[in-house]
C-alpha positions in Angstrom: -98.4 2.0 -79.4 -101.9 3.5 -79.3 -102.1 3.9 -75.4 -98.9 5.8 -76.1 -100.7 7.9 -78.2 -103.5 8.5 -76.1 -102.7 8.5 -72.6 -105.8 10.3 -71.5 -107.9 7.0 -72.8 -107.9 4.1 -70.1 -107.5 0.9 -72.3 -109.0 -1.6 -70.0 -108.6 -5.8 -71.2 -111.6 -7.9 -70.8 -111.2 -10.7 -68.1 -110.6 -14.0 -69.1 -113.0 -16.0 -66.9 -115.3 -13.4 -64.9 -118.2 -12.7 -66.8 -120.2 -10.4 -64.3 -116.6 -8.3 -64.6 -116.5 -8.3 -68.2 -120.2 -7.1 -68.5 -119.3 -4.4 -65.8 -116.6 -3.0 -68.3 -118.5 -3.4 -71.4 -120.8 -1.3 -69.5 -119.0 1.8 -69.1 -116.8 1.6 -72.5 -116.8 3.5 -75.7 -116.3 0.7 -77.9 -114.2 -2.5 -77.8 -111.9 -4.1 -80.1 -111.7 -7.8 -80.4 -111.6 -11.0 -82.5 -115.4 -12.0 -83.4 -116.4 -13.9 -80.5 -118.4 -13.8 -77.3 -117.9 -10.2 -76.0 -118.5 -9.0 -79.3 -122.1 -10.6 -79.8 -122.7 -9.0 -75.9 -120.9 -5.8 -76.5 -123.6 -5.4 -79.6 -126.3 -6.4 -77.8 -125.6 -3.7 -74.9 -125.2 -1.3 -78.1 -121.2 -0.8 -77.2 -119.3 0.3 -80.8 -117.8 -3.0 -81.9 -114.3 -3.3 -83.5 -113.8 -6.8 -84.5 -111.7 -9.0 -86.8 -113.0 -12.4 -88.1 -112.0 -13.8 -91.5 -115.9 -15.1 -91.7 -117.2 -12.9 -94.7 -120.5 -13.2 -93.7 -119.8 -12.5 -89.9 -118.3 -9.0 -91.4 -121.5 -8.1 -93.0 -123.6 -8.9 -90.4 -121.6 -6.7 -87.9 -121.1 -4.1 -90.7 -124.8 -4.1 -91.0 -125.3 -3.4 -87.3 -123.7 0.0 -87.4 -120.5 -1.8 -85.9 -117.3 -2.4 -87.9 -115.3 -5.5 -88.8 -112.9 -6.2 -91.3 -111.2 -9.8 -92.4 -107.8 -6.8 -92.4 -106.1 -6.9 -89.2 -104.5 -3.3 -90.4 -108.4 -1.9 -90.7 -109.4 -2.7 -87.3 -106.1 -0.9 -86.3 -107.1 2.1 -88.6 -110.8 2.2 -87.2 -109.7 1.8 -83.6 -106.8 4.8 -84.1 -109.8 7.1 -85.0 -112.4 6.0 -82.6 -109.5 6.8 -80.4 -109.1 10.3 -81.8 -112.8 11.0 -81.8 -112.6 10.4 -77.7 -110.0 12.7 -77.7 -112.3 15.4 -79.2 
């Protein structure tokens, strides 16, 4: 539904096995939404705006703390990434 919305953004997915790729595309994002996991520690460390969901309270404050945002809400993430989303289209 949100690449409906905003056709102008290219929503690109992250590869499953092909790292050098993956680092490539964090690279030149905006931000990226994802389940806490790999690509979100390295998409913090390269200082990409971080949209994850993890049901690890403690993960969530960590990331919070980082400037990034995570949520154990599936419907937040969707909230945060719809306006991070609008604020491209600005």
């Amino acid at each position: 539904a949100l690449m409906e919305l905003f056709p102008e953004i290219n929503f690109i997915p992250l590869e499953d096995f092909n790292y050098a790729k993956n680092v490539e595309i964090l690279s030149e994002s905006n931000f990226i939404f994802a389940t806490e996991g790999m690509w979100t520690h390295l998409s913090r460390a390269m200082n990409v705006y971080t949209i994850a969901h993890t049901v690890n309270i403690q993960i969530n404050q960590n990331i919070n703390e980082q400037g990034h945002f995570s949520t154990p809400i599936f419907d937040e993430c969707l909230t945060k990434l719809e306006e991070k989303c609008i604020d491209l289209k600005i």
